[in-house]
Backbone of each chain as ProteinMPNN parsed JSONL, in Angstrom:
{"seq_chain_A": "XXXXXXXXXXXXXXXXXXXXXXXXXXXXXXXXXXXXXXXXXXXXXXXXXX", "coords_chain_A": {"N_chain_A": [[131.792, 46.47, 132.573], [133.739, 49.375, 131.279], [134.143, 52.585, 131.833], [135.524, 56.112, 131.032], [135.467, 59.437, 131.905], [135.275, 62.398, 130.11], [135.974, 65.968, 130.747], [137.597, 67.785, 129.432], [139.067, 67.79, 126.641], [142.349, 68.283, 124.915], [143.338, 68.582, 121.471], [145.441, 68.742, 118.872], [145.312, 67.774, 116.615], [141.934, 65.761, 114.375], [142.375, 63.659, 114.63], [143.909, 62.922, 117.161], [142.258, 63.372, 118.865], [140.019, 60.788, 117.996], [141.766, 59.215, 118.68], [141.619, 59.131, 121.482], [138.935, 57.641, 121.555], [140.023, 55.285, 121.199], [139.489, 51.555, 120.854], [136.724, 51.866, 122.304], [133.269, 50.54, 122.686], [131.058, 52.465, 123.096], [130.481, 55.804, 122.992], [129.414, 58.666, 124.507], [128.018, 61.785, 124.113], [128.302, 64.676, 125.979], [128.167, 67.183, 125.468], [129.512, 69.075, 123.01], [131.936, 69.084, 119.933], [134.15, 71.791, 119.756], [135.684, 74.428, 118.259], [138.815, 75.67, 119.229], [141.193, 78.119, 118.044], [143.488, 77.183, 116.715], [143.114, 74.64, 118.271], [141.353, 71.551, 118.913], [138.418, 71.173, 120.65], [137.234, 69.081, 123.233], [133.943, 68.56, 125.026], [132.98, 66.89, 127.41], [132.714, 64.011, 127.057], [132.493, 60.781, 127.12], [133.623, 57.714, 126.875], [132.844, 54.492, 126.738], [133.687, 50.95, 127.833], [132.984, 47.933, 126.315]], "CA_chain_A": [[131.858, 47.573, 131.619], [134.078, 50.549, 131.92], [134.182, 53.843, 130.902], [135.887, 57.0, 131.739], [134.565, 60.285, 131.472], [136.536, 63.735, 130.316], [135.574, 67.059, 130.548], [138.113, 68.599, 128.764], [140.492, 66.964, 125.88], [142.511, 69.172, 123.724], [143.748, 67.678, 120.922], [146.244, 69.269, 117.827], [144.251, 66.926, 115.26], [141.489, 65.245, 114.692], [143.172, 62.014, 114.55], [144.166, 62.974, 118.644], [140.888, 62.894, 119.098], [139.749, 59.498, 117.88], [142.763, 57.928, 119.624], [141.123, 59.177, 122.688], [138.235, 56.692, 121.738], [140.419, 53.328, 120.708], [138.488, 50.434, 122.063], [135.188, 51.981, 123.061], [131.94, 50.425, 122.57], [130.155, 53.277, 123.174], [130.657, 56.891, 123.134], [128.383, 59.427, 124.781], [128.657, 63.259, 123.94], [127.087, 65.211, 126.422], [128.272, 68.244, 124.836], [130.433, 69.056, 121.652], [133.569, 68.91, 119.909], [134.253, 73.059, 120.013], [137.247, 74.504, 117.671], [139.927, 76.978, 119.215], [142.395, 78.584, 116.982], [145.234, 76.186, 116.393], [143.112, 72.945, 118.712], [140.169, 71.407, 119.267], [138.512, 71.097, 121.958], [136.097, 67.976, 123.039], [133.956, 68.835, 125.53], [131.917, 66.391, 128.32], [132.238, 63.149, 126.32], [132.341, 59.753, 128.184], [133.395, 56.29, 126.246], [132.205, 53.05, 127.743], [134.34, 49.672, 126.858], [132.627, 46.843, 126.215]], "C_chain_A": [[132.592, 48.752, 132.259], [133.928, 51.551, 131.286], [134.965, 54.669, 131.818], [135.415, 58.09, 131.045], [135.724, 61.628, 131.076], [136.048, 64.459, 130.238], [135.978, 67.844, 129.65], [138.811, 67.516, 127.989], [140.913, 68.184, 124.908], [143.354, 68.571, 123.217], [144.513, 68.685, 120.064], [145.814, 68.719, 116.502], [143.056, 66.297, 115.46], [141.63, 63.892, 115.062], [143.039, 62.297, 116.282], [142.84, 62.297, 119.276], [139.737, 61.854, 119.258], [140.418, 58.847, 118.647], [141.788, 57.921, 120.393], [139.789, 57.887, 122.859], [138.087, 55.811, 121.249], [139.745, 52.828, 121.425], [137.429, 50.701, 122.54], [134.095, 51.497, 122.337], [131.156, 51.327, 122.287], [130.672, 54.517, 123.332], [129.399, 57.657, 123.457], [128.924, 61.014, 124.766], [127.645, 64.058, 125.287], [127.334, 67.188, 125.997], [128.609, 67.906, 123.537], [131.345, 69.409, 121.426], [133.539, 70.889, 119.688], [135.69, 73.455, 118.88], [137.201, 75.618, 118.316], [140.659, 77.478, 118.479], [143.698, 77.738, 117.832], [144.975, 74.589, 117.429], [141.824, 73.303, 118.509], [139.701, 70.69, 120.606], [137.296, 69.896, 122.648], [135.808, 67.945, 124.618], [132.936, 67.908, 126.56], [131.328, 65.112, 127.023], [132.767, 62.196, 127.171], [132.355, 58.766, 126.94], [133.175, 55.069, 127.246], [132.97, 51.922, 126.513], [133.455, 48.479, 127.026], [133.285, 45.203, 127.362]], "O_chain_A": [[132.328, 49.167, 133.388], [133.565, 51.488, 130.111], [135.185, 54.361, 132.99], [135.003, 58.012, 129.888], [136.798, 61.778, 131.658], [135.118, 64.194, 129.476], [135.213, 68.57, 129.016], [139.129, 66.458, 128.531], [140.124, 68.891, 124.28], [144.196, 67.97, 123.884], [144.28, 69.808, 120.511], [146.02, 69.293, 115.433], [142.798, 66.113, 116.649], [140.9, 63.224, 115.795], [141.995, 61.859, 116.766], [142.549, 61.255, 119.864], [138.849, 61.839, 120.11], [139.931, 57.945, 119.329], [140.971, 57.003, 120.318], [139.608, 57.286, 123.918], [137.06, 55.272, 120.837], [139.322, 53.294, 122.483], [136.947, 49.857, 123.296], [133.908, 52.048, 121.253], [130.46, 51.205, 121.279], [131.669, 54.395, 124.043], [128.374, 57.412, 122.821], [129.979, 61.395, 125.275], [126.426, 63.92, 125.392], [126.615, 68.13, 126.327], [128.259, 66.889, 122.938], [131.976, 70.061, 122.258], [132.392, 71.173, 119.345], [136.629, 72.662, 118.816], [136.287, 76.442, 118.311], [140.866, 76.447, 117.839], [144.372, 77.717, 118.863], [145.811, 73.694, 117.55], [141.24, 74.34, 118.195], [140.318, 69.936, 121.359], [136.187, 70.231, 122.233], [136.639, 67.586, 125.451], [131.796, 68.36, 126.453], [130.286, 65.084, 126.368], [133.535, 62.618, 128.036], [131.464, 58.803, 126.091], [133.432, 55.013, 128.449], [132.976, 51.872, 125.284], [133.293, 48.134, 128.197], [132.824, 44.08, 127.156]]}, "seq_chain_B": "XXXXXXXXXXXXXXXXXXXXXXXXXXXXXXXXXXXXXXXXXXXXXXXXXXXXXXXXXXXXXXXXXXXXXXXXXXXXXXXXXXXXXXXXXXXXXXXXXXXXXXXXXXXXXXXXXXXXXXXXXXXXXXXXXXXXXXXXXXXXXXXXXXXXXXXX", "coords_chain_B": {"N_chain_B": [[115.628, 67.519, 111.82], [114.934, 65.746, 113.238], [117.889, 67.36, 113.82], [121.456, 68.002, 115.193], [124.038, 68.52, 116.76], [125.738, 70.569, 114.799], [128.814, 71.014, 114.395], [131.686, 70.498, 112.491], [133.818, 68.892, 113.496], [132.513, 66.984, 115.137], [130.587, 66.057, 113.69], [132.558, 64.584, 111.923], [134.062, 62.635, 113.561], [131.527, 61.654, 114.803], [130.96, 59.891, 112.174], [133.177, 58.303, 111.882], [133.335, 56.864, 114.353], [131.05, 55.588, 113.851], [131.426, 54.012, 111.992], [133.64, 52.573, 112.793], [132.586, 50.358, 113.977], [131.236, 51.402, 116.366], [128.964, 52.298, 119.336], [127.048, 55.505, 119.652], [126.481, 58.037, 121.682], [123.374, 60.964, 121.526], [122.664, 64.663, 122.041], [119.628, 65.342, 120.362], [118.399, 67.722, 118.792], [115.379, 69.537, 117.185], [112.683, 69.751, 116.217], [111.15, 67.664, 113.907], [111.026, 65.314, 114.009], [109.249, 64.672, 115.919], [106.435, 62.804, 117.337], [108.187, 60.952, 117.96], [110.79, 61.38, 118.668], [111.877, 63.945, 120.515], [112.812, 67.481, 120.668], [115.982, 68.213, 122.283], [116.121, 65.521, 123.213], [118.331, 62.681, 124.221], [119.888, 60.739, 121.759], [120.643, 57.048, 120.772], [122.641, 55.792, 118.793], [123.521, 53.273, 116.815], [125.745, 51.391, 114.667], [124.845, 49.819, 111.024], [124.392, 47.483, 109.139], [122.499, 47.231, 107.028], [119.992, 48.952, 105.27], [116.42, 49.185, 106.442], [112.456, 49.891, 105.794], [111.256, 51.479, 107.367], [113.208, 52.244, 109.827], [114.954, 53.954, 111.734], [116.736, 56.431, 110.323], [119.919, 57.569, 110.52], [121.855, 60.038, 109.204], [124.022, 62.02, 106.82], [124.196, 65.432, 105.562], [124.329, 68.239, 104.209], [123.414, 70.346, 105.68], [124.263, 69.406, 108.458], [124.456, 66.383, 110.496], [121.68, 64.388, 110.234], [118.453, 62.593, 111.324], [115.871, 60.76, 110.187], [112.934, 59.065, 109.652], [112.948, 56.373, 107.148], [111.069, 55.743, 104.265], [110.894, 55.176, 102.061], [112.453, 53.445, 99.771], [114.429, 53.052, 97.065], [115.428, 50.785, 94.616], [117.941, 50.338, 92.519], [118.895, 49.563, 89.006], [121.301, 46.758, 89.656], [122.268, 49.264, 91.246], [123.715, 51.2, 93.822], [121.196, 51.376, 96.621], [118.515, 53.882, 97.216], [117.229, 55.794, 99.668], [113.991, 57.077, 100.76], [113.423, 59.707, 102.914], [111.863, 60.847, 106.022], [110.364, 62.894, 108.149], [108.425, 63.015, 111.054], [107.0, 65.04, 111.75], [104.353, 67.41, 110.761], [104.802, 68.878, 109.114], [106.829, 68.315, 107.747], [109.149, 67.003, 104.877], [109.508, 65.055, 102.22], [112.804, 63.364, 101.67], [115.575, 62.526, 99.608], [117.972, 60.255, 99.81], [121.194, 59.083, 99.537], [122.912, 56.034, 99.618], [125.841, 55.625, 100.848], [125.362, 57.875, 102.424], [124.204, 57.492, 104.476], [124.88, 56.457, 107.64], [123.872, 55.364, 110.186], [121.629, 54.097, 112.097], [119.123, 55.013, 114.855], [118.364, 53.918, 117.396], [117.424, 54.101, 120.139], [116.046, 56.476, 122.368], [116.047, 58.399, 124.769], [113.8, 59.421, 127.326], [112.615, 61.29, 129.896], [114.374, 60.051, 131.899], [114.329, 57.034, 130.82], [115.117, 54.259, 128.636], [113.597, 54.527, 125.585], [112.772, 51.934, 123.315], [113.627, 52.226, 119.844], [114.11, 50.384, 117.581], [113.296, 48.138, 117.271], [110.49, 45.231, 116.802], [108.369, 45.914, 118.491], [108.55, 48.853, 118.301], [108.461, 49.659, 114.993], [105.978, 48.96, 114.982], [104.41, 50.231, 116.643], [104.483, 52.7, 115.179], [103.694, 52.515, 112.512], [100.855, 52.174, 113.408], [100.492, 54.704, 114.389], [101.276, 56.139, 112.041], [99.183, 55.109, 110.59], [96.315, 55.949, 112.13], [96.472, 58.568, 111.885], [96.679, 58.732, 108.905], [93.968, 57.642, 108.438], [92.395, 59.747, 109.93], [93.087, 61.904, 108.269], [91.582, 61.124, 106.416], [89.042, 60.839, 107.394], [88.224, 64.306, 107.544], [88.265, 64.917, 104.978], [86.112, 63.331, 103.914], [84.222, 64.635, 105.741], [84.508, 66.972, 104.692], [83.259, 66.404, 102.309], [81.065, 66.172, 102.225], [79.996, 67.945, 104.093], [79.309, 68.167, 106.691], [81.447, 69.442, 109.559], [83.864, 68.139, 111.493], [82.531, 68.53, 114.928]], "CA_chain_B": [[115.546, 66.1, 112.378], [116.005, 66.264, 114.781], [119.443, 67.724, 113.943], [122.507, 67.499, 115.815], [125.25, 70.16, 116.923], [126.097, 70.672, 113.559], [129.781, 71.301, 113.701], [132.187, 69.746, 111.519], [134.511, 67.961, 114.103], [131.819, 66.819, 115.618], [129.968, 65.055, 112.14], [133.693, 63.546, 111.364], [134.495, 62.064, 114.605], [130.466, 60.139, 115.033], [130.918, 58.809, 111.473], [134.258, 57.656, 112.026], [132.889, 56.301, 115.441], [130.461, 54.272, 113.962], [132.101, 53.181, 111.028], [134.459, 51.252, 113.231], [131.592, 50.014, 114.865], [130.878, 52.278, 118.111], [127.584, 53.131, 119.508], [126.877, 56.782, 119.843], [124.541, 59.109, 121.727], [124.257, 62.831, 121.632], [121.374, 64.971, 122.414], [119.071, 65.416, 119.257], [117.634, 68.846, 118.568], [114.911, 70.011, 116.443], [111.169, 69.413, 116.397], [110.738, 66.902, 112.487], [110.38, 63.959, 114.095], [108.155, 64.88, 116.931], [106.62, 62.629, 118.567], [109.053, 59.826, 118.801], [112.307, 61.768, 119.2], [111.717, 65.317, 120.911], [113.97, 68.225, 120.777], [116.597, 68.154, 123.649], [116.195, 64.404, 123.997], [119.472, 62.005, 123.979], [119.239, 59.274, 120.778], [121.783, 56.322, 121.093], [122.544, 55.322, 117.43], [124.138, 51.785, 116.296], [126.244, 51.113, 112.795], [124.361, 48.974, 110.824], [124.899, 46.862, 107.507], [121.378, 47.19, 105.964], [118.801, 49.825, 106.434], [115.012, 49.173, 106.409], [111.858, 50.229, 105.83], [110.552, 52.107, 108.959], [114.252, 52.696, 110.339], [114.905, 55.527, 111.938], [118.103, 56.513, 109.954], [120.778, 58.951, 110.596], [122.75, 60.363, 107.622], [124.861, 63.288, 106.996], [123.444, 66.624, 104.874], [125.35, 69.654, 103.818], [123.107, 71.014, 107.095], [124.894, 68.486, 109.637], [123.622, 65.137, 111.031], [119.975, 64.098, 110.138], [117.698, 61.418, 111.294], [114.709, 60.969, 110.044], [112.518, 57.769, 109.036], [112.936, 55.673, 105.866], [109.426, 55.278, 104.105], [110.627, 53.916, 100.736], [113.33, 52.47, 99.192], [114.546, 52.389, 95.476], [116.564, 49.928, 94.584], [118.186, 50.864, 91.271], [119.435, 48.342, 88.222], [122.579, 47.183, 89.574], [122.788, 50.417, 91.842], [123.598, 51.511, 95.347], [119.386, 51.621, 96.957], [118.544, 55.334, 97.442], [116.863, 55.71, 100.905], [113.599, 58.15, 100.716], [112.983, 59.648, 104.319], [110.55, 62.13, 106.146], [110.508, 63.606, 109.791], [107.114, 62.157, 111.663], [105.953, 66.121, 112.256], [103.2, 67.317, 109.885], [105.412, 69.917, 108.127], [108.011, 67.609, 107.15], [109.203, 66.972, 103.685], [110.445, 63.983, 102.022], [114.62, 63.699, 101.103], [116.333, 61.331, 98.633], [119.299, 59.797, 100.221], [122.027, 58.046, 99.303], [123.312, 54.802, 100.968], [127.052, 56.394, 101.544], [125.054, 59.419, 103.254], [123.549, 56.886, 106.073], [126.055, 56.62, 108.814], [123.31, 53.965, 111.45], [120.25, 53.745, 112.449], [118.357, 55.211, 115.704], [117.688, 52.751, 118.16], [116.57, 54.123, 121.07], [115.945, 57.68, 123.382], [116.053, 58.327, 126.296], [112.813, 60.042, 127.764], [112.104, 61.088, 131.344], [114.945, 58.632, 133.08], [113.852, 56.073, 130.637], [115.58, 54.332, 127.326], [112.979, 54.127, 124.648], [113.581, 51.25, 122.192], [112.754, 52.347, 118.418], [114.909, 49.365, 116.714], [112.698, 46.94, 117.547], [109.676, 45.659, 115.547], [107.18, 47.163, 118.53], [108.649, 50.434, 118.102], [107.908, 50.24, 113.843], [104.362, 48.638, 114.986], [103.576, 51.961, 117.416], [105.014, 54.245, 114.507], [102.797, 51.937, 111.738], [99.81, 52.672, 114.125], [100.114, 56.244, 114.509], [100.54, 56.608, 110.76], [97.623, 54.934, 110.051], [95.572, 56.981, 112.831], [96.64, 59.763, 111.153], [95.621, 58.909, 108.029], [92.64, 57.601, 109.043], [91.97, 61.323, 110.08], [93.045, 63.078, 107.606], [90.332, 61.156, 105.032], [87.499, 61.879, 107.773], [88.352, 65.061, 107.468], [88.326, 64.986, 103.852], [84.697, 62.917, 103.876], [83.769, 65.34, 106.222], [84.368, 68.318, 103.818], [82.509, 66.42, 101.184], [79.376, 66.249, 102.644], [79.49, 69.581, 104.071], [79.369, 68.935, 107.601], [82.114, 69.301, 110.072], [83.311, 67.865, 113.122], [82.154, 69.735, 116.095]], "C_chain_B": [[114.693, 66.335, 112.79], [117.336, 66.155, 113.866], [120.051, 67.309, 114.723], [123.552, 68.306, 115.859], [126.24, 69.022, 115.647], [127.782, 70.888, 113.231], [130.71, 70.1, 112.91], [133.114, 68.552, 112.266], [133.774, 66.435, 114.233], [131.139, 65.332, 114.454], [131.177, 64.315, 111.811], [133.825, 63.135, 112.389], [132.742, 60.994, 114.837], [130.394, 59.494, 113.674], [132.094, 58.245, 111.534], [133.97, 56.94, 113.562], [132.069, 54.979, 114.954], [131.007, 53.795, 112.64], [133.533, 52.172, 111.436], [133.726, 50.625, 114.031], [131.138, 50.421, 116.264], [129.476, 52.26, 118.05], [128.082, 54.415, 119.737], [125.845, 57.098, 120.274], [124.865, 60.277, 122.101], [122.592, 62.866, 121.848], [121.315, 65.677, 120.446], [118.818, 66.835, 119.489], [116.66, 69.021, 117.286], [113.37, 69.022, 116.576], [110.398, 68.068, 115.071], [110.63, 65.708, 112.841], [110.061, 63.685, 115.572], [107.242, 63.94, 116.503], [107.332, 61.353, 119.149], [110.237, 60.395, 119.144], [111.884, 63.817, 119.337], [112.882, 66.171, 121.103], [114.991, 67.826, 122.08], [117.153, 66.271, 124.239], [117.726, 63.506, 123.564], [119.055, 60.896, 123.235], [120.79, 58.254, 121.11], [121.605, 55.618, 119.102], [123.848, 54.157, 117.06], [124.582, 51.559, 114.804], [125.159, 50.184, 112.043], [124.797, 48.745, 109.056], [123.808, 47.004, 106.212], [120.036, 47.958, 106.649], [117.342, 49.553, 106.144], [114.321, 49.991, 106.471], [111.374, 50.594, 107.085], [111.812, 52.409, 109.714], [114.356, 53.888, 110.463], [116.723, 56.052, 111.217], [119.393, 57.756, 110.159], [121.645, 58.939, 109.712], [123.211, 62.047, 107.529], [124.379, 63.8, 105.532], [124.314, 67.166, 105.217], [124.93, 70.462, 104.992], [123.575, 70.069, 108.375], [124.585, 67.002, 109.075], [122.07, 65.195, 111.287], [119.85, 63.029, 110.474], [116.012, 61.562, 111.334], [114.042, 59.089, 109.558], [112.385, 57.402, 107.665], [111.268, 55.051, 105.423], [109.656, 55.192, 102.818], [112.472, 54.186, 100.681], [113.282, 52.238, 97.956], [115.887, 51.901, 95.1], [117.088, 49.937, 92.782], [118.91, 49.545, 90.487], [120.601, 48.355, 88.816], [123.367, 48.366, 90.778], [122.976, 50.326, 92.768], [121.905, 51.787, 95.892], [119.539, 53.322, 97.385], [117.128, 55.493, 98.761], [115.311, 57.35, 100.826], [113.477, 58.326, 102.591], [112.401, 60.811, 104.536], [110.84, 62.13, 107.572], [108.724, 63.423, 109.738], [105.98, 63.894, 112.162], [105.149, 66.23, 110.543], [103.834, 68.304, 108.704], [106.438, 69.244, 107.371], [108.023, 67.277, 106.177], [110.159, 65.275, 103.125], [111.987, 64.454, 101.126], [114.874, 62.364, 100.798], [117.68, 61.148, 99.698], [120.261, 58.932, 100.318], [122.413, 56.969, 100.026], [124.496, 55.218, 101.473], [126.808, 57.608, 102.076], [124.957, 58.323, 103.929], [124.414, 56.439, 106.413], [125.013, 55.001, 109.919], [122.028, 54.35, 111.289], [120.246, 54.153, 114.287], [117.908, 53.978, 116.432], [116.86, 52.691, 119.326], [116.955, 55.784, 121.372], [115.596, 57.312, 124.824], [115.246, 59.522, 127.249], [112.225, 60.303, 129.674], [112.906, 59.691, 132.241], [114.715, 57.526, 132.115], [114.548, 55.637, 129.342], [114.425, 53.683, 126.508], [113.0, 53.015, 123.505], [113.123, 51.94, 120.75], [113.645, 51.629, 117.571], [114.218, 48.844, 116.393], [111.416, 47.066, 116.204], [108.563, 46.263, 116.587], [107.575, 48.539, 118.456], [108.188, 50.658, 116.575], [106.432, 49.292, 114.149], [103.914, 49.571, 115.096], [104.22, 52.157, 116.228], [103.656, 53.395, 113.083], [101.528, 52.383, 112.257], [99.198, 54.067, 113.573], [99.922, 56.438, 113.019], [99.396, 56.112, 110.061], [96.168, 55.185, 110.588], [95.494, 57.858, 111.756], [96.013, 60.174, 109.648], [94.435, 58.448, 107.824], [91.311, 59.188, 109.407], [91.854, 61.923, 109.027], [91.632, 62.476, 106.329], [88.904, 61.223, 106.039], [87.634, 62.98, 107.506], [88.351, 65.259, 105.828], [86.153, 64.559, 103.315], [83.946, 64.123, 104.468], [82.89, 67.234, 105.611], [83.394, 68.201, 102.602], [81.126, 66.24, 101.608], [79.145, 67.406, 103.774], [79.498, 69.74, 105.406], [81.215, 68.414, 108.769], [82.525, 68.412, 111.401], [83.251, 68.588, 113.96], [81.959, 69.286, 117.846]], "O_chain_B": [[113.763, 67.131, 112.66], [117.742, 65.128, 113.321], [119.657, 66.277, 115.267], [123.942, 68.805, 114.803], [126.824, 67.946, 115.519], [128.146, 70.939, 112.057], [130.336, 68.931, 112.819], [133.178, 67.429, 111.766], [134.088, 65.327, 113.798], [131.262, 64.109, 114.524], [130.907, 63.214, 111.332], [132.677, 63.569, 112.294], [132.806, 59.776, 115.003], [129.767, 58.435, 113.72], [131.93, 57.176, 110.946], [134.957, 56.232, 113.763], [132.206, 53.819, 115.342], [130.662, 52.617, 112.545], [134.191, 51.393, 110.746], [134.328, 50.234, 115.031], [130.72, 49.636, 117.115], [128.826, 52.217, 117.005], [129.272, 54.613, 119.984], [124.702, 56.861, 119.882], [125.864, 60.731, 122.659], [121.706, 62.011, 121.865], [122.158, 66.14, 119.678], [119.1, 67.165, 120.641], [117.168, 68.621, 116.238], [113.204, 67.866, 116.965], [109.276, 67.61, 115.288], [110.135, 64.911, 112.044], [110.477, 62.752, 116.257], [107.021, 63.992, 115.293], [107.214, 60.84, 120.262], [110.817, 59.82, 120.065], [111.699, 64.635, 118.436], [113.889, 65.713, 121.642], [114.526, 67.0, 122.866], [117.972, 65.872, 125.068], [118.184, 63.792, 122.458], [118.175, 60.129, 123.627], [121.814, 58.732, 121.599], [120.633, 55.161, 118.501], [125.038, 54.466, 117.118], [123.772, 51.56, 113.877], [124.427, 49.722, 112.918], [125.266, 49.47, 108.179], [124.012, 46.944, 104.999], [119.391, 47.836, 107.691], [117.218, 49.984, 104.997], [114.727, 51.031, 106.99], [111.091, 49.675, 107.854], [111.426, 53.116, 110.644], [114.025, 54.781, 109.683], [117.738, 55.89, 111.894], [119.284, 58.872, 109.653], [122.229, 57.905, 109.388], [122.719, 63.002, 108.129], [124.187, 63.061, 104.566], [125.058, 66.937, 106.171], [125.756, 71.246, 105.46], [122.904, 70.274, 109.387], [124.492, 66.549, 107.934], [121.427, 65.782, 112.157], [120.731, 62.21, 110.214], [115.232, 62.148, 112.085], [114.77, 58.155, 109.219], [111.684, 58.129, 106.961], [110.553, 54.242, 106.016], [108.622, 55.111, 102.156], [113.302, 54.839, 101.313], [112.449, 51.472, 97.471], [117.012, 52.387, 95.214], [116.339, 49.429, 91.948], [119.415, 48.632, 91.139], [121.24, 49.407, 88.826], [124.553, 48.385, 91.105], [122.523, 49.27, 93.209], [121.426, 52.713, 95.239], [120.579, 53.832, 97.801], [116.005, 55.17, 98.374], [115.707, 58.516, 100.846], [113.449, 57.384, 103.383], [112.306, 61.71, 103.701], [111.593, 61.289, 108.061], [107.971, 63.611, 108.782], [104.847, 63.965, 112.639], [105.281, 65.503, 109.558], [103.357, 68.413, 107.575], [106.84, 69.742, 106.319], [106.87, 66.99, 105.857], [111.125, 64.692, 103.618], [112.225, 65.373, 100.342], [114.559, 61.349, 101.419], [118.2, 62.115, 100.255], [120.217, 58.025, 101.15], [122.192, 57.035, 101.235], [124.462, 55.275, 102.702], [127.714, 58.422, 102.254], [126.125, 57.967, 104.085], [125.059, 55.832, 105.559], [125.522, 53.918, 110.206], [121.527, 54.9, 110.308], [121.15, 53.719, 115.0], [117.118, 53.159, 115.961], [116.003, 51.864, 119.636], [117.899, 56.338, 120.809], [115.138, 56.435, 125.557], [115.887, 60.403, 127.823], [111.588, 59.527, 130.386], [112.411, 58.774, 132.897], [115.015, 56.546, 132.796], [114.722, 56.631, 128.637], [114.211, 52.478, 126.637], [113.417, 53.563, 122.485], [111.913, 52.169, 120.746], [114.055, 52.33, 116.645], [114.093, 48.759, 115.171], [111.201, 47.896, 115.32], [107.757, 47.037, 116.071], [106.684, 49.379, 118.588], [107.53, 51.689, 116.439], [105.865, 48.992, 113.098], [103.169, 50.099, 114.27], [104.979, 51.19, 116.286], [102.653, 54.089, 112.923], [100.951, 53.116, 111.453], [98.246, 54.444, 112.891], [98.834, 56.795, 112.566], [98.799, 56.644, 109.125], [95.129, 54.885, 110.0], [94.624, 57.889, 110.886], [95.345, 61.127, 109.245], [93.802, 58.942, 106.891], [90.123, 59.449, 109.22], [90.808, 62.47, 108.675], [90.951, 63.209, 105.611], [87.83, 61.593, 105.564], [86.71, 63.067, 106.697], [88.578, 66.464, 105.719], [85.321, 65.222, 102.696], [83.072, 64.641, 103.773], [81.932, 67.989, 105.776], [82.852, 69.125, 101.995], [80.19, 66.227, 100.809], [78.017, 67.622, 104.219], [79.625, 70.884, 105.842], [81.863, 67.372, 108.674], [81.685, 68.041, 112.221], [84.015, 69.549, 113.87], [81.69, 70.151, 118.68]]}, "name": "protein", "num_of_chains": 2, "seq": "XXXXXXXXXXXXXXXXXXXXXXXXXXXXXXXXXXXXXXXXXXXXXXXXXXXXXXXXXXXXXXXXXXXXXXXXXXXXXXXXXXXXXXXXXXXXXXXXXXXXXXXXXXXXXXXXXXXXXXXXXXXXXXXXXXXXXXXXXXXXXXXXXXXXXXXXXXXXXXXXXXXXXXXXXXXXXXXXXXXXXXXXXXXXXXXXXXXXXXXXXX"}
């Protein structure tokens, strides 16, 4: 099983966002997704692949 | 709910998670379904195709992400089933809910280092239990009042 973990992602859509978790099994938030003016911001989330 | 950081990204990105089949876990908040899922604690929630009686269900409200337990079920002529559910604290209220509101099902927490199962059938045995402690109580307490004396 792998996963990788991110602290930070900033994305321009939400779509960006999902890419970030093609192929995962599992997603773990350990925070939340945050909006900035003009991104968003996804903060201390970790997918795990099957 | 236990709620769930309520923002909007946030609610479109875990139903689009599990609607392509992901697991998910986030930390729960809110005290309504004390004492199997406690504020603060992390729930891991699974897509699922068909929701049951005693399921702990998570479903999306105009106030975020809810999960609360399914304690009936009406299955309409013909219709989509309409999901009733209630939060396990004593203040809690029952909510109608559609089947395109429920997003998965609750499967487990994660308590003190530990992952809880509540999928399973002993997790709706213990929750069957307690509610029938409970009301067990509440009609002593009712007998109690009718014959005048208390417990002490």
């Amino acid at each position: 099983m792998a996963s990788s973990f991110v602290p930070f992602y900033i994305a321009s859509a939400l779509n960006d966002v999902l890419a970030f978790f093609e192929h995962a099994s599992e997603v773990v938030f350990r925070g939340e997704l945050r909006f900035a003016p003009g991104e968003r911001v996804l903060e201390f989330a970790q997918k795990v692949l099957a | 709910m236990n709620s769930v950081p309520g923002s909007r990204p946030f609610v479109d990105v875990v139903t689009e998670l599990l609607s392509r089949g992901c697991r998910v876990r986030f930390r729960a908040e809110g005290a309504s379904m004390r004492p199997t899922i406690r504020g603060g604690e992390t729930i891991t929630i699974e897509p699922v195709s068909e929701i049951k009686m005693g399921d702990i269900a998570l479903y999306r409200a105009d106030r975020g992400l809810i999960a609360h337990r399914v304690v009936g079920i009406r299955n309409g002529n013909g219709k989509a089933p309409v999901f009733l559910t209630r939060g396990e604290a004593a203040s809690s209220t029952e909510e109608a809910v559609e089947e395109q509101q429920v997003l998965g099902k609750v499967v487990a927490v994660e308590r003190n280092g530990q992952s809880i199962d509540l999928g399973g059938r002993w997790a709706k045995l213990r929750y069957r239990a307690r509610s029938f402690a409970r009301s067990a109580g509440r009609w002593g307490a009712r007998l109690s009042g009718v014959h005048g004396a208390g417990w002490r």
